[in-house]
N, C-alpha and C positions, 0 to 999 in steps of 0.2 A: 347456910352457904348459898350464896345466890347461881343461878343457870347461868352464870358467866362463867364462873370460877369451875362447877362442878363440867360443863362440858363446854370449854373455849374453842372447839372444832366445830362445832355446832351450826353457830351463826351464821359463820362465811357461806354453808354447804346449804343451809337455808336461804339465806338471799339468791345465793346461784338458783334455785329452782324460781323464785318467783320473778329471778331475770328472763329464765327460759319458757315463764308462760307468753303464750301467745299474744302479741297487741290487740286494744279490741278490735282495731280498723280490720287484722286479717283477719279474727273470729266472725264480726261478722260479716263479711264477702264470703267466708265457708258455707256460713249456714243460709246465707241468703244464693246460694252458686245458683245460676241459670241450668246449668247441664251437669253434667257428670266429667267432661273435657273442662270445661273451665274452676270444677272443684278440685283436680288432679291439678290442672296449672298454677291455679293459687296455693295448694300446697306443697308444690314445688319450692315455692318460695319460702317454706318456713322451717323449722327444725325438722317437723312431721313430715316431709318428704319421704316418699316408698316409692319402688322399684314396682310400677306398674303402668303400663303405659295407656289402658282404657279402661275405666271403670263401668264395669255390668252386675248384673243380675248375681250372675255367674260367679262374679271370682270376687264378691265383696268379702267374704270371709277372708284373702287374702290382702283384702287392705287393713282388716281387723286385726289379724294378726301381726301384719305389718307395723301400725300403729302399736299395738301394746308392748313389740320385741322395742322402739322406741321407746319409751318408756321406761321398759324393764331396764335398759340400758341408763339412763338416768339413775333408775336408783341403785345400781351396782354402784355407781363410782358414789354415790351420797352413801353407801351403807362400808366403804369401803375407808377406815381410819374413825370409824361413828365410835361413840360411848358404847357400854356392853348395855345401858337403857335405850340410848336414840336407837340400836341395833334389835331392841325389843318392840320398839315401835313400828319401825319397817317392814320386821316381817309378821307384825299382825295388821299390819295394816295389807301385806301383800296378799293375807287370805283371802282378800277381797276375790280374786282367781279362783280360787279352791270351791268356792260356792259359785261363782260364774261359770267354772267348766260343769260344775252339778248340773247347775241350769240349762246349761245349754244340751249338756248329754239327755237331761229327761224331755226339753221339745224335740231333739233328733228321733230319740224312741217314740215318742207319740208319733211322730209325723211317719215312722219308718224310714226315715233315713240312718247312712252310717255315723254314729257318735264321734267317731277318731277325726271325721271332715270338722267339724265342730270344737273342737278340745284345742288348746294353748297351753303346749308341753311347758314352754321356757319358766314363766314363774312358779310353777310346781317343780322345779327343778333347780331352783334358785333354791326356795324353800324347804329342799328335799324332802317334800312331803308328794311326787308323784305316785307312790302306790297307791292315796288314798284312790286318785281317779282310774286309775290302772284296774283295781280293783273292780272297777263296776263296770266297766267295758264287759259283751256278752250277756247282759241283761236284757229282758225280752219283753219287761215292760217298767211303767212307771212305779208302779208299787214295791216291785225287787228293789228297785233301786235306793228306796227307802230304807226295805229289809238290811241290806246288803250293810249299809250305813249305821243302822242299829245295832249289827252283827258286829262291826267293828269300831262301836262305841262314838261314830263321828256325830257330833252334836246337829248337825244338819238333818239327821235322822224328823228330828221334833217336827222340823219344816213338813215332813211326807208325811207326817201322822196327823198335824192339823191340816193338811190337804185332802186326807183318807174322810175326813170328819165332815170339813166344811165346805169342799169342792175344789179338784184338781185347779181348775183354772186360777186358784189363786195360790198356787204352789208360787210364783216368782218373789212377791211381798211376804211370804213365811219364809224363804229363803233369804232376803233383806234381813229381816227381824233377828236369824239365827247369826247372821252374818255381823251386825252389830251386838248382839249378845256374845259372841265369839272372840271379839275384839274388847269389849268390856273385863274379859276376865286371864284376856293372856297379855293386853299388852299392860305394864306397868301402874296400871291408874290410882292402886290406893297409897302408891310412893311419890306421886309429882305435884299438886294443886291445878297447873295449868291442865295436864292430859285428864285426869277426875272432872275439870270443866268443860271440855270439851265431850270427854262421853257420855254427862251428862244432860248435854245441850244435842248432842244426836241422836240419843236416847228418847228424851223427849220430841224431837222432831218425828221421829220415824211413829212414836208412838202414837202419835196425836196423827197422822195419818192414816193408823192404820184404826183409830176410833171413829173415824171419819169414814173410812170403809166398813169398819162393822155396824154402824147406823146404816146406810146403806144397806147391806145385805141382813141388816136383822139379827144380828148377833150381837147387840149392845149385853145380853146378861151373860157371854163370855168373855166381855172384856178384859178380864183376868188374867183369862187363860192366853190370848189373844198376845198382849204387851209383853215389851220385857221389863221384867221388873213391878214394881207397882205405879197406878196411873196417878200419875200428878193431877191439882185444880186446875190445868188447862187442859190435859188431856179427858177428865171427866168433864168439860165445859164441852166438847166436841160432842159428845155423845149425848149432852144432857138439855143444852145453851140451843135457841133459834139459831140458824149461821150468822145474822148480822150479827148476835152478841157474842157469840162464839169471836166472831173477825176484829171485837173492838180489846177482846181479852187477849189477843194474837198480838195487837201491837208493838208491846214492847219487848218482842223477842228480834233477833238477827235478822229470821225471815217475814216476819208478820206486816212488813212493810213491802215488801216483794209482794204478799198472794193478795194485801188489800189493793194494790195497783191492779190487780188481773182480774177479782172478781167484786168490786167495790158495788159496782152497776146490776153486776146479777150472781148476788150472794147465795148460792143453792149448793147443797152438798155435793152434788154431783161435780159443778164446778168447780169448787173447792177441793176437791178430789184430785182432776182434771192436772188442777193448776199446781197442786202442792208436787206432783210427778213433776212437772216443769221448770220449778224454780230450784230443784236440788242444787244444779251447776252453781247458779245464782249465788244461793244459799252460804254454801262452803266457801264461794270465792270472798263474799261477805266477812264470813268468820274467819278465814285467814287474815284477812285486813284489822279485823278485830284483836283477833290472838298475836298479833308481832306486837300491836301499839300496846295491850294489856300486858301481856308477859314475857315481850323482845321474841329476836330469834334464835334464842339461846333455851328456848323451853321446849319440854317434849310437847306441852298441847298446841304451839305452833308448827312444829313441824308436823305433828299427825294432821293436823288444819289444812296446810299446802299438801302434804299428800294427797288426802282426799280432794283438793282440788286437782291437781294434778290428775291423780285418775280419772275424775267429774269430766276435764276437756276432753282427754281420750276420747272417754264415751258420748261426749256430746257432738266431738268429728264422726265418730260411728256412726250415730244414729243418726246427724244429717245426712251422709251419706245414703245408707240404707231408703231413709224416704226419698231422696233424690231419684234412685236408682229404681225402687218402686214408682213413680213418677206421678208422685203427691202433690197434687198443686201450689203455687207456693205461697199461696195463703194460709193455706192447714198450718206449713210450714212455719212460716212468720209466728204463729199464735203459738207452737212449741215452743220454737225462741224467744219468744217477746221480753221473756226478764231478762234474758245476757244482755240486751240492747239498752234498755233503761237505766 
């Protein structure tokens, strides 16, 4: 039975999301904003408009949360008349939160700041899973925090124990790692061909980055342990492959045309590293243009594709902001954005 017939709500509530993405012209005047007044003006002007009237230092966390309660609000009315499958997709895909508030609660504790300043109640409350984070409120370092998650079985735990091992600072990319492992096995994937390709394909993404970091730091004979799943020929070509041959084997994937644009000139792992964090946005907006014309918008691996894009802009008005506000030159800048523009 084709994704027409089995979910005819589907479509329409998918096309609406990729009507409600941003034009490029306002994306990029976001990322490229002079000031912090003229990035609050231009997004005045878009859906993403929040109730704040100067953007600082200060009260950035309030346009974070600002932004994602948008957002949140998006996917209530798409999850709201969904399949009891598109309704399995949504909210694994909404874990996405559940390992972001993690994240952010274990740099609050290192830094010694309050965890609660940090935290986004709304989507763990969508998903009625806010105890998991309730839970680890009162923890007094990074390591409980771990404990804690082990304690109650939360698959994130894995993330704190390859941090215990191979060095805190890379707790945020073992939390990524868990976070698509997480989603590999709750949302629906070994029932749909489109969703099973698409996990596949950010499976691979994420893995082939994260053997591109383990060369780096020296840890190519954990790879194993490292990935999820087992390492594909492109992913053992990261760890194995010079970079140029590495980047000619990258080609004929979604993104491997994105990171040869950004490091063609000076192919080094480090780069390559650099640039593969950069072009996620890119990436997904890619694949979703991919997954409507392969399997319409009537499949679960399209609309998990615009979700992740969907969050991907979120985050990517975030994090201009954030440097903005840090007052990052904006040429650093331009070079984190450079694949939205191209």
């Amino acid at each position: 039975m084709s994704s027409v017939l089995r979910r005819p709500a589907l479509g329409p509530r998918v096309r609406g999301l990729r009507i409600r993405e941003l034009p490029r012209d306002k994306l990029i005047s976001l990322i490229y904003a002079n000031t912090p007044d003229e990035f609050l003006n231009i997004l005045k002007t878009t859906p993403y408009s929040v109730t704040i009237d100067r953007l600082t230092r200060e009260n950035i966390e309030d346009l974070r949360k600002g932004l994602v309660k948008i957002y949140l609000e998006r996917i209530k009315s798409l999850f709201l008349g969904a399949s009891g499958d598109a309704k399995m997709v949504i909210m694994a895909s909404l874990k996405y939160f559940e390992y972001e508030n993690i994240r952010n609660l274990a740099i609050a504790v290192k830094a010694g700041k309050n965890p609660e300043d940090f935290i986004i109640w709304e989507p763990l409350e969508f998903t009625r899973r806010r105890h998991i984070v309730a839970s680890l409120l009162g923890v007094k370092s990074v390591e409980e925090i771990g404990e804690r998650l082990r304690q109650i079985g939360h698959p994130a735990y894995k993330a704190f124990e390859l941090a215990s091992r191979y060095g805190e600072e890379k707790i945020s990319i073992f939390l990524d790692r868990q976070w698509i492992y997480d989603f590999s096995v709750t949302a629906p994937t070994s029932k749909d061909k489109s969703l099973h390709a698409f996990v596949t394909e950010l499976k691979e993404y994420f893995n082939t980055l994260i053997a591109v970091r383990a060369r780096i730091w020296g840890l190519t004979e954990e790879l194993n342990e490292l990935v999820v799943d087992k390492p594909t020929p492109l992913v053992m070509s990261a760890v194995r492959d010079p970079p140029a041959k590495f980047l000619e084997n990258v080609g004929s994937t979604p993104w491997g045309k994105i990171l040869l644009d950004l490091v063609a000139e000076a192919p080094t792992l480090e780069n390559i590293s650099i640039a593969m964090d950069n072009i996620y946005s890119a990436y997904v907006k890619r694949l979703s243009d991919i997954y409507t014309v392969r399997f319409s918008e009537f499949s679960l691996g399209t609309l998990a594709a615009h979700l992740e894009y969907m969050r991907a802009e979120v985050m990517t008005l975030i994090r201009a902001a954030s440097l903005l506000v840090e007052g990052v030159p904006a040429e650093k800048r331009r070079k984190v954005f450079e694949p939205l523009t191209r």
